[in-house]
C-alpha positions as a printed NumPy array, in Angstrom:
array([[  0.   ,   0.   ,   0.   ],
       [  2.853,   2.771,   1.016],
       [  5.51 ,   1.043,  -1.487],
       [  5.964,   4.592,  -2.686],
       [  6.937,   6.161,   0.496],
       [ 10.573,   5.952,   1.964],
       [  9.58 ,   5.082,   5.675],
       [  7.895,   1.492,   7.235],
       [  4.43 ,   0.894,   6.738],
       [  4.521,   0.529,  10.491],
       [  6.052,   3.944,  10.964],
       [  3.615,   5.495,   8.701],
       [  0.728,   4.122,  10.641],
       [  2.881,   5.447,  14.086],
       [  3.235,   8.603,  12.788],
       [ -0.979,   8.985,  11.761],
       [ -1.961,   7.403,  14.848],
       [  0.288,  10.458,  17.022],
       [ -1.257,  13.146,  14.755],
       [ -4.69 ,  12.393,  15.089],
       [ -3.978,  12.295,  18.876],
       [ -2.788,  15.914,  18.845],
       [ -5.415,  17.029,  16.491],
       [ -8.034,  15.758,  19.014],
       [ -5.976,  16.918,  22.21 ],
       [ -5.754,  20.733,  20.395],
       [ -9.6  ,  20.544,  19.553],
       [-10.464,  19.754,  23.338],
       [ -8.286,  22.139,  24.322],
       [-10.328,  24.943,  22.612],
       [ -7.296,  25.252,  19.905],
       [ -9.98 ,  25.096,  17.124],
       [-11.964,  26.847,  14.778],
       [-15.126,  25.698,  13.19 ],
       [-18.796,  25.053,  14.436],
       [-21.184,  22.552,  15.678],
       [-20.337,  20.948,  11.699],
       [-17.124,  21.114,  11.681],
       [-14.249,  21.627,  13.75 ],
       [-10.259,  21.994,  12.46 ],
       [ -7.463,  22.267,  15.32 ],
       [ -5.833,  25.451,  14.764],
       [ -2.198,  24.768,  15.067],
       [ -0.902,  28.397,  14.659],
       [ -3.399,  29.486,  17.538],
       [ -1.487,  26.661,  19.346],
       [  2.068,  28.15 ,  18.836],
       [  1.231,  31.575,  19.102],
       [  0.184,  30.583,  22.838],
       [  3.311,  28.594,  23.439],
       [  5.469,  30.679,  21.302],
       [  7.432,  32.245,  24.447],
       [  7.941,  28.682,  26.784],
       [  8.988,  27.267,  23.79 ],
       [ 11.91 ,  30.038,  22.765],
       [ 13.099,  28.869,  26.764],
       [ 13.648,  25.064,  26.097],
       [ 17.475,  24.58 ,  25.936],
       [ 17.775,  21.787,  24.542],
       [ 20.63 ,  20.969,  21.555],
       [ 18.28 ,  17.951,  19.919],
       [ 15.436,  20.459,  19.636],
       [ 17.094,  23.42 ,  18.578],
       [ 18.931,  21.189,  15.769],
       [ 15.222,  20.05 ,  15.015],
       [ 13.684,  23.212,  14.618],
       [ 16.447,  24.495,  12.454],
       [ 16.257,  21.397,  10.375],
       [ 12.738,  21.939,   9.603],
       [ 12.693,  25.657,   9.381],
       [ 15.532,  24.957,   6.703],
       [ 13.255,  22.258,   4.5  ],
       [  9.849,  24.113,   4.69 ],
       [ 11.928,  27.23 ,   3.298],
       [ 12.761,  25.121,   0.363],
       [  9.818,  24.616,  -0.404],
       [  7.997,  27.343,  -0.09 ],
       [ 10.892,  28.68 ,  -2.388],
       [ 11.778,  25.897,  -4.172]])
């Protein structure tokens, strides 16, 4: 089914089954816009509110994260 892809079927499945899970814990949370319909977590209404405890965390593995992915999502937005 994912012979396409360049990851385990198994971590594909992981990595769905983790992101519905914070979908659903940001739509409880009230990180959402929509109505009684229709409801879509609102991830930038997420960050904005932990914008400033995340700019704290120290950590080397995150920062190195962060930069990695603010590096790729540049490319393509510029490609």
């Amino acid at each position: 089914m994912f012979q396409h892809l360049y990851v385990s079927e198994k971590s594909l499945l992981d990595f769905i089954y983790v992101f519905s899970r914070l979908e659903y814990a940001l739509k409880i949370s009230g990180f959402a816009t929509g109505d009684n319909k229709k409801v879509e977590p609102c991830w930038d209404c997420f960050a904005n509110n932990i914008n400033d405890i995340f700019l704290q965390i120290e950590s080397e593995d995150l920062k190195k994260a962060v930069g990695y992915l603010l590096i790729v999502s540049s490319k393509k937005a510029n490609p």
